[in-house]
PyMOL CGO cylinders between C-alpha atoms (Angstrom):
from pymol import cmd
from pymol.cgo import CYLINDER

trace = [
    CYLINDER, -38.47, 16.17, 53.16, -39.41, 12.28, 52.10, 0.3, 1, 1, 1, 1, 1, 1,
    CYLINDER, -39.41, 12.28, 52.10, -42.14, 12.35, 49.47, 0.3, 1, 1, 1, 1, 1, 1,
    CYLINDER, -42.14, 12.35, 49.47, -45.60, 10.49, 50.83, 0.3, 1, 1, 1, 1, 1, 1,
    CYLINDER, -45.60, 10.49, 50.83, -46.52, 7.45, 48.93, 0.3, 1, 1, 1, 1, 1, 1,
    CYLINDER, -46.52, 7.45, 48.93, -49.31, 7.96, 46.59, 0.3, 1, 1, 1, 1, 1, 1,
    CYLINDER, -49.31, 7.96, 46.59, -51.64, 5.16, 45.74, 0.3, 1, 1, 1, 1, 1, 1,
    CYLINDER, -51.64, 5.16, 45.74, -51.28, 2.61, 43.07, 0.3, 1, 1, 1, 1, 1, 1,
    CYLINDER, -51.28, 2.61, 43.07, -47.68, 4.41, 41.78, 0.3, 1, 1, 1, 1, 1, 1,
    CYLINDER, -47.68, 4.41, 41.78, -44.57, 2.27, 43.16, 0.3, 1, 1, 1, 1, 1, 1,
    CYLINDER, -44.57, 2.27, 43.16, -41.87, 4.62, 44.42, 0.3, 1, 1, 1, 1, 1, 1,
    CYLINDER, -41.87, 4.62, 44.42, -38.93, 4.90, 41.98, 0.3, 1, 1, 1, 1, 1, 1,
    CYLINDER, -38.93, 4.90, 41.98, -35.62, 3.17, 43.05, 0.3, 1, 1, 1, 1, 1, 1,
    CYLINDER, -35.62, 3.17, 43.05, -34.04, 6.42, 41.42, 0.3, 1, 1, 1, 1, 1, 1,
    CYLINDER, -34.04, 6.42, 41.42, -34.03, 10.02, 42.44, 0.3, 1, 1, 1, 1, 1, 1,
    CYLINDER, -34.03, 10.02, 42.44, -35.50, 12.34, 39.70, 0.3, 1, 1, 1, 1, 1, 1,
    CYLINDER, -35.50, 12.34, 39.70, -33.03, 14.85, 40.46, 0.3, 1, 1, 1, 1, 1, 1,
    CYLINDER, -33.03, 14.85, 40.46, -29.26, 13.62, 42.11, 0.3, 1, 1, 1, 1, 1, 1,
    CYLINDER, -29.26, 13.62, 42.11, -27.66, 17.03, 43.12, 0.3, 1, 1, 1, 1, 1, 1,
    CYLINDER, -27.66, 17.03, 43.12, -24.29, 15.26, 42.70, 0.3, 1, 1, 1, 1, 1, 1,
    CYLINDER, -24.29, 15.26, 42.70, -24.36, 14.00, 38.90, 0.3, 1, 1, 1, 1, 1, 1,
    CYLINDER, -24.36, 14.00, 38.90, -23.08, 15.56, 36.09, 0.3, 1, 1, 1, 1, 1, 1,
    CYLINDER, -23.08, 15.56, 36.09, -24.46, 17.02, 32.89, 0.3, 1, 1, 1, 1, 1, 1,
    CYLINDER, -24.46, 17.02, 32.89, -25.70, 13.90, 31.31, 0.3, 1, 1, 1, 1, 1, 1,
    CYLINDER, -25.70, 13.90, 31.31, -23.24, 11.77, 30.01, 0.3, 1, 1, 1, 1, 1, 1,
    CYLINDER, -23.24, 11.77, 30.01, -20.57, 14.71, 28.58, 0.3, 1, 1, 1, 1, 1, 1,
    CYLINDER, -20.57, 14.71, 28.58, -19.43, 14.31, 32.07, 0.3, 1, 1, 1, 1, 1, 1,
    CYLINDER, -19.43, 14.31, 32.07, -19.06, 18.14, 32.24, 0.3, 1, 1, 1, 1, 1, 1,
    CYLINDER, -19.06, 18.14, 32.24, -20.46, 21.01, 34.24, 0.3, 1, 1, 1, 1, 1, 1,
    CYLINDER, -20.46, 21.01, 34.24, -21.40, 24.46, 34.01, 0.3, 1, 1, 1, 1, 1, 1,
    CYLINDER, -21.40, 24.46, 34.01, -18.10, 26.63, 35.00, 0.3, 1, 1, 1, 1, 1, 1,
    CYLINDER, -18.10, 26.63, 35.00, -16.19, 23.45, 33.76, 0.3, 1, 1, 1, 1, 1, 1,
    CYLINDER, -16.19, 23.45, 33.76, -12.73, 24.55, 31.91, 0.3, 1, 1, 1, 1, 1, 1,
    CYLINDER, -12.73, 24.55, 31.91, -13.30, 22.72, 28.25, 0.3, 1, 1, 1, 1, 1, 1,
    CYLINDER, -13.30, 22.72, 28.25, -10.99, 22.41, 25.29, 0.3, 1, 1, 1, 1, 1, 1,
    CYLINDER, -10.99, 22.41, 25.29, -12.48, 23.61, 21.72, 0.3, 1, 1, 1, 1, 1, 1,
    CYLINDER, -12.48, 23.61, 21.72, -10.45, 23.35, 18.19, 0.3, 1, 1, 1, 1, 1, 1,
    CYLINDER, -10.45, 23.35, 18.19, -7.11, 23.35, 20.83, 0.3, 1, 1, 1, 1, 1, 1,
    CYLINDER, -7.11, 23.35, 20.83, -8.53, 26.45, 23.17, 0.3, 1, 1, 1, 1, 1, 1,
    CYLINDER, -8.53, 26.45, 23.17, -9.56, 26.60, 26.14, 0.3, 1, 1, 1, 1, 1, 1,
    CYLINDER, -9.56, 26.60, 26.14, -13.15, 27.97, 27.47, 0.3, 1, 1, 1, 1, 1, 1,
    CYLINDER, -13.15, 27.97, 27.47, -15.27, 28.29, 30.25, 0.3, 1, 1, 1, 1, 1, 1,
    CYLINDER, -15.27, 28.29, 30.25, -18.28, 26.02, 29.64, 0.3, 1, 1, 1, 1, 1, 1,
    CYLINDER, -18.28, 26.02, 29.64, -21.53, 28.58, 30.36, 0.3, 1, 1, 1, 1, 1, 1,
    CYLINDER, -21.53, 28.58, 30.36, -25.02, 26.44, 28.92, 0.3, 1, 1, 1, 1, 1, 1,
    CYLINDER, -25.02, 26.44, 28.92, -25.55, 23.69, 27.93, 0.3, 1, 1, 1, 1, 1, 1,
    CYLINDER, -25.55, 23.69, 27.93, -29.42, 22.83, 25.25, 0.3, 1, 1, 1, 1, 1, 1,
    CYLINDER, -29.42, 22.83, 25.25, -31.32, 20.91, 26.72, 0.3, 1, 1, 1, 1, 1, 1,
    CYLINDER, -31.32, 20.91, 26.72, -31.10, 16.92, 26.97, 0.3, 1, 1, 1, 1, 1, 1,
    CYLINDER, -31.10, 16.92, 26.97, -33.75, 16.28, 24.01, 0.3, 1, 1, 1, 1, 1, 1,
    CYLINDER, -33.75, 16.28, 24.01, -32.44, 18.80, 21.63, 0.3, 1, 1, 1, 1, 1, 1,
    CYLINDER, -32.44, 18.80, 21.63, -30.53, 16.49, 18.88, 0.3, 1, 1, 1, 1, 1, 1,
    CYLINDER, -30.53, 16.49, 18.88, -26.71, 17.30, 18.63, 0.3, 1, 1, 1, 1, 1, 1,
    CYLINDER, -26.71, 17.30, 18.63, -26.45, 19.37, 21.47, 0.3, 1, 1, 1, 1, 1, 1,
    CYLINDER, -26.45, 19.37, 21.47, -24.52, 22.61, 21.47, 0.3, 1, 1, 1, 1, 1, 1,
    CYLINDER, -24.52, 22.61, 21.47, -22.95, 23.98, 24.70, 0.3, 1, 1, 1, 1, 1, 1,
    CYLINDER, -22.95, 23.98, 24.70, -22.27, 28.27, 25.06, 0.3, 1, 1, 1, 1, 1, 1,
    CYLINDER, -22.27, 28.27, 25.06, -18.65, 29.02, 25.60, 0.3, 1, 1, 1, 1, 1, 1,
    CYLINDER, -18.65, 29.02, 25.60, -16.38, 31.97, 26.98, 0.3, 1, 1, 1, 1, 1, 1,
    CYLINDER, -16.38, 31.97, 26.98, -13.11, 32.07, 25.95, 0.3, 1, 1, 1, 1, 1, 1,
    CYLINDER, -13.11, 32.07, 25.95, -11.02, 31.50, 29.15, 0.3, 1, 1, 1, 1, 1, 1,
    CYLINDER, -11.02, 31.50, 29.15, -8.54, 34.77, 28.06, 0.3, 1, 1, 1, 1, 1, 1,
    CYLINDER, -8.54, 34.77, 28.06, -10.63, 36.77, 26.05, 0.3, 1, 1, 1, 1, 1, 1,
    CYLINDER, -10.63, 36.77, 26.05, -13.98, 36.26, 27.63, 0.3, 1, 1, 1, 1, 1, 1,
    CYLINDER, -13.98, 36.26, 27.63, -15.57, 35.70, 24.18, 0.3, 1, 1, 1, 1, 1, 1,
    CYLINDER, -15.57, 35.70, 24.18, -18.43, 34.06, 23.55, 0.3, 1, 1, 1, 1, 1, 1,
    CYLINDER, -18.43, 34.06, 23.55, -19.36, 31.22, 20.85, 0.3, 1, 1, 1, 1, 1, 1,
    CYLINDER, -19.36, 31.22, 20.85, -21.18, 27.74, 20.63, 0.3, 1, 1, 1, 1, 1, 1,
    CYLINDER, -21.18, 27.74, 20.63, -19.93, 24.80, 19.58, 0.3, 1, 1, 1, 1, 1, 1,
    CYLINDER, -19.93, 24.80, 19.58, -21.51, 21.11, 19.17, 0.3, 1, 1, 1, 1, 1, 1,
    CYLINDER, -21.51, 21.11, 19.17, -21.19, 19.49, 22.55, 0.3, 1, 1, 1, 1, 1, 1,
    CYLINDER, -21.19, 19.49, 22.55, -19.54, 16.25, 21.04, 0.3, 1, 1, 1, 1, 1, 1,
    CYLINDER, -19.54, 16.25, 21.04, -16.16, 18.41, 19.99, 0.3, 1, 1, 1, 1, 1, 1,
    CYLINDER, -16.16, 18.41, 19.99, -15.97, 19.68, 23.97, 0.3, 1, 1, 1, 1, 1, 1,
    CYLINDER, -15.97, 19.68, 23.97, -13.02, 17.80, 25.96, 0.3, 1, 1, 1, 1, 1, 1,
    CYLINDER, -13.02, 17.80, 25.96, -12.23, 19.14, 29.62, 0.3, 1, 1, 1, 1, 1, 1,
    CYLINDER, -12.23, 19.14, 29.62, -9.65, 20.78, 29.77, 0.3, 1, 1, 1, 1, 1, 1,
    CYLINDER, -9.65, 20.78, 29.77, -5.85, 19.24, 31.03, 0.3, 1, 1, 1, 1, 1, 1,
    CYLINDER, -5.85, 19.24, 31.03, -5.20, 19.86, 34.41, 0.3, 1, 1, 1, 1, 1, 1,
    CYLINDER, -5.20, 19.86, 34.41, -9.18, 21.35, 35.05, 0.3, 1, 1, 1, 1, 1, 1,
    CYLINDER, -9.18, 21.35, 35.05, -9.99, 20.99, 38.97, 0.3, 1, 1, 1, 1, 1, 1,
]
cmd.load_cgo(trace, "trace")
């Protein structure tokens, strides 16, 4: 459905929302396999993009436990589809 133009506010060149692009710029998303301190985890949240040093909710892949960790120490995982 194409959005009607609304008076005096120019249409933005760039979609609000792109269904295709990633979680910000970690480049990962949710169900992602991610490597923590040399494990590997299912990535399951993410805070939101204006919370300062973001931390993303984990499950271990084998274990199914949960944690958090800061999002900066994520890396996908080798071999992750």
């Amino acid at each position: 459905m194409a959005a009607l133009p609304v008076p005096g506010i120019a249409a933005s060149p760039d979609p609000a929302e792109d269904p295709g692009m990633r979680l910000g710029a970690c480049g990962m998303e949710i169900g992602d396999l991610v490597t923590y301190l040399g494990e590997t985890y299912v990535l399951r949240g993410l805070d939101p993009m204006s919370v300062p040093e973001r931390r993303a909710v984990l499950e271990h892949a084998l274990t199914g436990e949960r944690c958090d960790a800061p999002l900066d120490e994520l890396e996908p995982a080798p071999d992750a589809p």
